[in-house]
C-alpha positions as CSV (number, residue, x, y, z in Angstrom):
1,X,-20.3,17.9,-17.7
2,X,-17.0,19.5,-16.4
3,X,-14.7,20.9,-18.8
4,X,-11.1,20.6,-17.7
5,X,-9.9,23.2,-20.3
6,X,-11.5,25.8,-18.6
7,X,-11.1,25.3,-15.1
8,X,-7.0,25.1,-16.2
9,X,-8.0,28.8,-17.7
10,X,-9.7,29.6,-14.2
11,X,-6.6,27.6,-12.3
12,X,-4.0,29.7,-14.1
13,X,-6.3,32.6,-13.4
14,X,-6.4,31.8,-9.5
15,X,-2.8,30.0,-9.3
16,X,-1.3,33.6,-10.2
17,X,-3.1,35.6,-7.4
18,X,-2.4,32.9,-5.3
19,X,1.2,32.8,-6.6
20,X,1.5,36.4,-6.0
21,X,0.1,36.4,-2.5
22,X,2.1,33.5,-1.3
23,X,5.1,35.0,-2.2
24,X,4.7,37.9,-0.2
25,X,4.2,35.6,2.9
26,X,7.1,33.3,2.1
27,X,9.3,36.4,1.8
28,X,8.3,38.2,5.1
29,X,8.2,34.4,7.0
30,X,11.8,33.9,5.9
31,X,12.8,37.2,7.4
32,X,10.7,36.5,10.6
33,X,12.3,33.2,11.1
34,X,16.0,34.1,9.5
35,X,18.0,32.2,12.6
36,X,16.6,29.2,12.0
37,X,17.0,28.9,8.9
38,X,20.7,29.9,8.9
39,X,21.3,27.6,11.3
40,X,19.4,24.7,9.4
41,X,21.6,25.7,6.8
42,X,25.0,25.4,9.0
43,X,24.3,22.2,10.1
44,X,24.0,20.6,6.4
45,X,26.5,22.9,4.7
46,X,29.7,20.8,3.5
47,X,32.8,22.2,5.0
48,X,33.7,22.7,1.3
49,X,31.3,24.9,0.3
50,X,31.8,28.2,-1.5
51,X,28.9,29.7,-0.3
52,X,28.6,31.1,3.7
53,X,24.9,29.9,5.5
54,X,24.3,33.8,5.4
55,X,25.0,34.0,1.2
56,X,22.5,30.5,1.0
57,X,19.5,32.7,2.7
58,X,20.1,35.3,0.6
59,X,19.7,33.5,-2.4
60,X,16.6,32.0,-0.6
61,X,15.4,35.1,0.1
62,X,15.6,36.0,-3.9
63,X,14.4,33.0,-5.3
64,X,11.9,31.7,-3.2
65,X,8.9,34.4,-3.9
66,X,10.0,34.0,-7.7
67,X,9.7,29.6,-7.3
68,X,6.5,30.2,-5.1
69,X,4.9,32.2,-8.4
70,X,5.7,29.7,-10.9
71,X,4.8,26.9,-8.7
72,X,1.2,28.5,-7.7
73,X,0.9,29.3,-11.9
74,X,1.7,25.7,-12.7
75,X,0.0,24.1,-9.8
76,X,-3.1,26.1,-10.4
77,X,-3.0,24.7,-14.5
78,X,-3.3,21.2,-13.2
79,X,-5.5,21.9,-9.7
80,X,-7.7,23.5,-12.3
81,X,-8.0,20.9,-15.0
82,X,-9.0,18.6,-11.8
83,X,-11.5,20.7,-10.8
84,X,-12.9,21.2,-13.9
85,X,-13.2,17.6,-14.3
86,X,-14.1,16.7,-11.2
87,X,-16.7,20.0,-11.2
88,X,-19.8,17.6,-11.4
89,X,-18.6,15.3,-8.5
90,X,-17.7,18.3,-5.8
91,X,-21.0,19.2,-3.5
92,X,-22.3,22.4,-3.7
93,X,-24.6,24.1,-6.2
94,X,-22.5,26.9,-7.6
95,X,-19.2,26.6,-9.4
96,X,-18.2,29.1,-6.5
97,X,-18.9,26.9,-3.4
98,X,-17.2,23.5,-5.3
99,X,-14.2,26.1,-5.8
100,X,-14.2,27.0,-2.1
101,X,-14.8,23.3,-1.2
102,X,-12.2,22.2,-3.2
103,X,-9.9,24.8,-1.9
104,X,-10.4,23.8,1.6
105,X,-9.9,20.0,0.5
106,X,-6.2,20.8,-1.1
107,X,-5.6,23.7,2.4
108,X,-6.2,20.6,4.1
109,X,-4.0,17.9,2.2
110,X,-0.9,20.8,2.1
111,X,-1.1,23.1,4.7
112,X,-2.2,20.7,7.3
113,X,-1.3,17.5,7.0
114,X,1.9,18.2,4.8
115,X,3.0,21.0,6.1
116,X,3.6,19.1,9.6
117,X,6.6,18.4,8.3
118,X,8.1,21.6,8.8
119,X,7.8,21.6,12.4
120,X,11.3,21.4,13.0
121,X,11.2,25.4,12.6
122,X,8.9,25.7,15.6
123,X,5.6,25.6,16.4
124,X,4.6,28.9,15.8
125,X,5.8,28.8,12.0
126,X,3.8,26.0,11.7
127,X,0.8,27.7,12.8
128,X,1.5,30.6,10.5
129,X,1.6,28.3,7.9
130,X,-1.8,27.0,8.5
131,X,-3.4,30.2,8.8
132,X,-1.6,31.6,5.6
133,X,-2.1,28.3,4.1
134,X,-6.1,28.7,4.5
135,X,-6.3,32.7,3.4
136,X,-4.5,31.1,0.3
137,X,-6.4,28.4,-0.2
138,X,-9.9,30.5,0.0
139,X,-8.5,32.8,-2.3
140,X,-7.8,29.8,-4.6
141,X,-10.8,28.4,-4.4
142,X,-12.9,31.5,-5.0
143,X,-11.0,33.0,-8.0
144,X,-11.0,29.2,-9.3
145,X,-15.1,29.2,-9.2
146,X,-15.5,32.5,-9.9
147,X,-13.6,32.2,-13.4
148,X,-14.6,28.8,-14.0
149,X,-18.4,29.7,-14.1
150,X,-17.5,33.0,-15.9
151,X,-15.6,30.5,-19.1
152,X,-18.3,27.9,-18.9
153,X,-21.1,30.5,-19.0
154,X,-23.5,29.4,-22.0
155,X,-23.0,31.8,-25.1
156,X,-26.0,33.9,-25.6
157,X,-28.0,33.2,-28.4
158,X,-30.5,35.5,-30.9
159,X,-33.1,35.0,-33.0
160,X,-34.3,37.2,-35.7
161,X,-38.2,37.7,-35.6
């Protein structure tokens, strides 16, 4: 039976790499598509803001690999105590493949179809996105097996003879 305590141990395990790495992209995208996103920004600053569409990317810039971290931490707690619930229920034969499976499953349901909505940006972003979005999601799902079937290994026993 799946244990959903330890595949939130393996999901924090795998949300941080996957935090880590993700942040790294988001950063360097943000720079690669700086324009658009100032002039995204422009068009829904207030006319009475304090802050210029240049100062709001900057933040951005700054924050975002910090909230991308903390979100891939968190989200891997909780995509972890699903999968370790759910372990028994995923095809494949090693807690490995049901961690790739289940990482191609959630590449699928964010990258893909919810990431469509950022489109606006272009085309090619979009396609970035998918292909980060599955390196990511691959790396998720093999840290989250790997770990899970190292914290639900079965504790050696001995017997004295």
């Amino acid at each position: 039976m799946g244990s959903a305590s330890n595949g939130a141990k393996a999901g924090v395990v795998a949300g941080i790499a996957y935090g880590i790495l993700l942040s790294i992209v988001s950063y360097f995208t943000l720079i690669s598509i700086k324009s658009t996103v100032i002039a995204d920004i422009s068009q829904n600053l207030p006319p009475s803001s304090p802050f210029t569409p240049e100062q709001l990317f900057g933040i951005a810039l700054l924050l975002t690999p910090v909230i991308v971290v903390v979100v891939g931490v968190l989200g891997g707690l909780i995509l972890g105590a699903i999968y370790g619930k759910l372990t028994e229920k995923i095809p494949g034969r090693s807690p490995l493949i049901k961690g790739i499976i289940f990482g191609v499953v959630l590449w699928l349901l964010v990258s893909v179809l919810g990431g469509y909505n950022n489109i606006g940006y272009g085309l090619q972003y979009y396609l970035v996105q998918i292909g980060t979005g599955l390196v990511g999601a691959l790396l998720f799902g093999v840290l989250l097996g790997y770990f899970y079937g190292r914290f639900t290994r079965p504790k050696e026993t001995y017997t004295v003879t």
